[in-house]
Each structure stands twice: as structure tokens, then as C-alpha cells.
C-alpha positions, 0 to 999 in steps of 0.5 A: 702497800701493794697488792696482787691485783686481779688481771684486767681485760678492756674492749672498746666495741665498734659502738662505744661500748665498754667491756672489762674482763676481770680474770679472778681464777680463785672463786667459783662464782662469776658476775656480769654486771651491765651499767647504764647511764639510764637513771633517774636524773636523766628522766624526762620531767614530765616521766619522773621514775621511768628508768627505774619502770623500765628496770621492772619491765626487764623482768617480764620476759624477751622474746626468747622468754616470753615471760616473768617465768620462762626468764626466770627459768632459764637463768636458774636452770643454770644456776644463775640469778637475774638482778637489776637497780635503778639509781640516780645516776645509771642502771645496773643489771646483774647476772650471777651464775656459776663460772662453768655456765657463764658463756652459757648464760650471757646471751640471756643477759643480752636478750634483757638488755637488747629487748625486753617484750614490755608486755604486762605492763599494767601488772608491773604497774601495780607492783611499783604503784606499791612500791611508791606507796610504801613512802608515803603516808594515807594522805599521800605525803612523802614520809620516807625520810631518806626522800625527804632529805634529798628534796630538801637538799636539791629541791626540785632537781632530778637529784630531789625527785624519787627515783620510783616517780610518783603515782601520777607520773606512773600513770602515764608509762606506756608501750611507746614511752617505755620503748623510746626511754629504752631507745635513748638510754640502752646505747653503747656511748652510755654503757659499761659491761664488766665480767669478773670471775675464773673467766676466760677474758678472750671468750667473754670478750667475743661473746659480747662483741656478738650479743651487744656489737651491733647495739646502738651507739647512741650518746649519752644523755644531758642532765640539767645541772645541779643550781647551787644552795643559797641558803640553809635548808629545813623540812619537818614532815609530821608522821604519826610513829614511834621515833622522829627520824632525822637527817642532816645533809651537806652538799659535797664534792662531786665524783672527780673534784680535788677534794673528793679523796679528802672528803671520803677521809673525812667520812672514815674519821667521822663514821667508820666502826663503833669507835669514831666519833659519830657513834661514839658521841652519839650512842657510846656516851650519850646514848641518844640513839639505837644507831647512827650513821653517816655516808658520801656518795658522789655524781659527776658534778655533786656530791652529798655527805648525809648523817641519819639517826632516829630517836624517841621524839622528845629527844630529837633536839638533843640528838640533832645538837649533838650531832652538829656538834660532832660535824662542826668539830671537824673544822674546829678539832681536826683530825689527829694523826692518829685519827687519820692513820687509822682512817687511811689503813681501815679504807685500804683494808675496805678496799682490798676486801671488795677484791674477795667477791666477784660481784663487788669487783665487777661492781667497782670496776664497772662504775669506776670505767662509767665515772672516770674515777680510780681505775682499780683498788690500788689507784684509790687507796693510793689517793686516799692514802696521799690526803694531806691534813691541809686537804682535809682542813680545806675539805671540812671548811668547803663541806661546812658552808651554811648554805650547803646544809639541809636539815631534815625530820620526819615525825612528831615534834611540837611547834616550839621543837621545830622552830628550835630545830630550824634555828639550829643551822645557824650554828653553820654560820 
């Protein structure tokens, strides 16, 4: 299947600096996106949460703005929205404006990127110090179950850390360690800038040569390198609450790794929609649950495939048995050809959607450009369609190695439930 894809402008400024103008006539909307490999794992140790405390002081005002309102203002007052993301491996800054306005609106954008005032820091400290309590619990334990997962499947790696940081870590963002983060990871060698909308590829093009050529190179940031899993992990977090939420993780591929496309498959055939196997076994049939899910997201060196749920507490071993069973059964009842036909047409379908939104194109091609992966839509429906059922047996043997899964829950379970629940990863075995 081939399709009419949006056409694709590249610069490559004087700093290394990417630029991508992605020409969509058919919208009204425009999208800037700005990627920066200014994440959490490329935090310093001791600075845990600082690129995701940068992103908040990007609000406060430049020295155009000079102010959470007057910033806000100005992107407003054309019709635009200013939003920005901290994620573990790179910064997102997102501009959304109406497409006559775009040109107009840049420049702001660029004033957020280039100089943020850092004034107000104190304020902003308030507001993520809420942000970080909301995961934990009045004694200061960590209770967001999605955290909780990752520190038992990294441990102490950056890839475990919160990405907010924590409360004493917070303390210690000032002026001059906000400036030299801004410094080191605002650089053109770590940033991708991508445009999409009824655009005019020339003109974005020269505007950003004028608002960011002059950025600094740079290079790109080191991040220590993920060590790996000798053994099978488990975490329990008691939290007083209605249900126990679990979740089960298992190391995966990285982003650019053979068996990537394979695994991705793999995830369509285990989640994707009420009939595959996950929620039909889990809710369908059994009814354990209100809902249940399963994703893969990806990093240049790792991976990980998650399975959440939540569920009454005293269903909870039922419940994790259950969904081993439907993990394992990826090795032990490989995917019909029935099964991986409908998973290839429903990821092709998913993919091509993202072509209707300009800020799910500007998105894709921005992190695509970041990551070296499938350069656009139809390169990655092409890999995923050309997945052999030998790819996808290799790929469910190399995703099921018991010293790659972490099993984690966060709720009230009774001695006896725990020690159950830990034993039930030598089912991987």
C-alpha cells in the first residue's frame, strides 16, 4: 500500500541544526515542534529532574515577554498555544497557531528556545514541588505505579529516576545551574526543529536560519549506558487505596535494534483494540479488571514493553497470573496468520491516521530525524509489514528471558499475596 505523502523539506543550518518543513496544504493549522535531547537521562546525578525544572522556567517569560503573561500573551493574541514535555530521552517544545500567523509566531518560539529570563524560580519551584508530591505518599514514598515500574526495571539508572526529580534534588536549581543545563543541552548538534502545516517550506526554512543559526553547536550530551538485568525483579509499595495497581515489565529492544519492528508487531497482536488477546482474556472472559493495557516505547539503546492493570486487592494474584499466562503464550502460541495480518493492516491504518494532524506529523518526523529511525510513514509501515513469523518467534523468546522481567505492585497485599506474587516470575524460567 502506497500513499500520497506530505512533501518534506530538510536544512541542515551552519550548527548542526536540523530543520524539517512538511508541506500539508489541506489543514488550517500549523505546528512547530522543537526536540531537544535535553531529558532526564542526561541529567547530571546529583541534578535529577533539572531538564524537566528547565522546561518549566521556559514559560516564565524572555526578554521580549518579560513574564508568564506577557509570553503568554503574545502567543495567544495570534491564536497560538505554547506547550513543552520533559521525557526521558529529549524536550519537546510545541507551538500551535493558525497557519496564516505561523511566520508571525516563530520568533516567540525562538525567544523560548534561545532565552528563557529564569526569573521566578522560586514560584516554579512550588509548583513542581507539587507536581513531585502528587507520586508520593505522606511519608514520602514513591507510590506512582508507573515509577515504581521503572525503578524495578532500571534500578538506579537515569532510565528508573522520576523525570521531575525529587524533593531534595529540587532544592538545589538555581540561576547559574539552570543556565549551564540551558547551555550544554540547547545546542544545535541536539536539536531537531520540524514544521508541518499549509507552510510555505522556503520561508519557514529562512526564518529559522535567522531566529536559531546563530544557536550554539554544541554536541550531544553522554548518557551512562543501561548495565544489564541479571535477574528477575520485584517491587510491592503498600498504599492505602481502593485496588492494587500492578505492572509488569520486560526489557526490550532499543529503538534502531533488528528486532524493533518485530516487537512493535508483537505489541499490536498482544494489545490493540477490545479483541486482542490481553483485554480479551483479561476483561472479555474473566472480568478481572476495568481495563488493561500494554505499550513499547524505545531509547537508542533499550527498550521496554510494560502491561498495566489495577484490580480489587484481593484479586490481584488472579489477575497477575493471568496476564503472565497471556505473555508467555506469545512464545508457546505464536501468532496466527490470521492474527499477525490484522496487526500489520491496524499499525499501517494507525500510521497513516497521524498524516490527518499536523502536530502528529511534526511530532513523527521531528523524533524520527532525533532518533534515526523510519524516516516517514510509509518507511515504517514498510518495516513492520516485511516481519517474518521467524522474526516474531525470535523476537517473543528474546522479550521473555526471565532476567529481563520486573514485576511490580502498588497497594495492599498481605504477606502470604507478596511472597506468591515474587514467585510467580519463575514462571519466565
Amino acid at each position: 500500500m502506497t500513499v500520497n505523502l506530505p512533501p518534506v523539506e530538510r536544512a541542515t543550518l551552519g550548527n548542526g541544526l536540523r530543520v524539517l518543513a512538511v508541506r500539508a496544504p489541506s489543514v488550517s493549522l500549523s505546528v512547530a515542534e522543537i526536540v531537544t535531547l535535553a531529558g532526564s537521562r542526561f541529567d547530571p546525578p546529583e541534578l535529577g529532574g533539572i531538564s524537566h525544572f528547565l522546561e518549566h522556567m521556559l514559560y516564565r517569560g524572555t526578554p521580549t515577554h518579560p513574564g508568564p503573561h506577557e509570553l503568554s500573551l503574545a502567543f495567544e493574541e495570534l491564536g497560538g498555544s505554547l506547550e513543552a514535555a520533559t521525557y526521558v530521552d529529549r524536550g519537546s517544545i510545541v507551538l500551535e497557531v493558525p497557519g496564516e500567523n505561523l511566520l508571525a509566531s516563530l520568533p516567540h518560539l525562538f525567544d523560548v528556545y534561545r532565552h528563557p529570563l529564569l526569573d521566578g524560580i522560586a514560584i516554579e519551584r512550588d509548583i513542581v514541588r507539587e507536581e513531585i508530591l502528587e507520586t508520593l505518599d505522606e511519608a514520602g514514598l514513591l507510590i506512582d505505579a508507573d515509577e515504581v515500574s521503572r525503578r524495578a526495571t532500571f534500578g538506579d539508572h537515569p532510565l528508573g529516576r522520576p523525570i521531575a526529580g525529587t524533593v531534595d534534588a529540587l532544592a538545589r536549581f538555581d540561576r547559574s545551574r539552570l543556565a549551564e543545563h540551558h547551555r550544554r543541552c540547547y545546542v544545535g548538534a541536539a536539536t531537531v526543529l520540524c514544521v508541518a502545516g499549509p507552510l510555505d517550506p522556503t520561508q519557514v526554512i529562512r526564518s529559522v536560519e535567522a531566529g536559531l543559526g546563530s544557536v550554539a553547536r554544541g554536541a550531544v550530551e553522554p548518557s551512562p549506558e543501561v548495565e544489564p538485568s541479571t535477574a528477575p525483579r520485584f517491587d510491592f509499595v503498600p498504599h492505602v487505596a481502593s485496588q492494587t495497581s500492578v505492572r509488569l515489565a520486560l526489557r526490550a529492544p532499543g529503538a534502531n535494534a533488528p528486532l524493533e519492528a518485530a516487537t512493535e508487531l508483537l505489541l499490536h497482536v498482544l494489545d490493540d483494540g477490545m479483541s486482542t488477546r490481553l483485554y480479551h482474556r483479561i476483561c472479555n472472559t474473566l472480568g478481572l479488571c476495568y481495563d488493561v493495557g500494554a505499550y513499547y516505547e524505545t531509547w537508542n539503546d533499550v527498550g521496554i514493553v510494560e502491561l498495566w492493570a489495577e484490580a480489587a486487592h484481593e484479586r490481584v494474584e488472579q489477575l497477575v497470573d493471568e496476564i503472565i499466562s497471556v505473555v508467555l503464550a506469545l512464545r508457546d502460541q505464536p501468532p496466527s496468520p490470521d492474527e499477525i495480518d490484522r496487526a500489520k493492516k491496524r499499525s499501517r491504518w494507525q500510521l497513516m491516521q497521524l498524516l490527518d494532524e499536523p502536530g502528529e506529523i511534526a511530532s513523527f518526523y521531528g523524533h524520527a530525524e532525533l532518533t534515526a529511525t523510519a524516516a516517514d510513514p510509509q518507511e515504517r509501515a514498510l518495516q513492520i509489514e516485511a516481519v517474518t513469523p521467524a522474526e516474531l518467534r525470535q523476537a517473543a523468546e528474546a522479550l521473555l528471558r526471565p532476567n529481563q522481567i520486573a514485576l511490580s505492585c502498588v497497594g495492599q497485599q498481605p504477606r502470604r499475596s507478596r511472597d506468591r506474587l515474587h514467585r510467580a516470575l519463575e514462571r519466565f524460567a
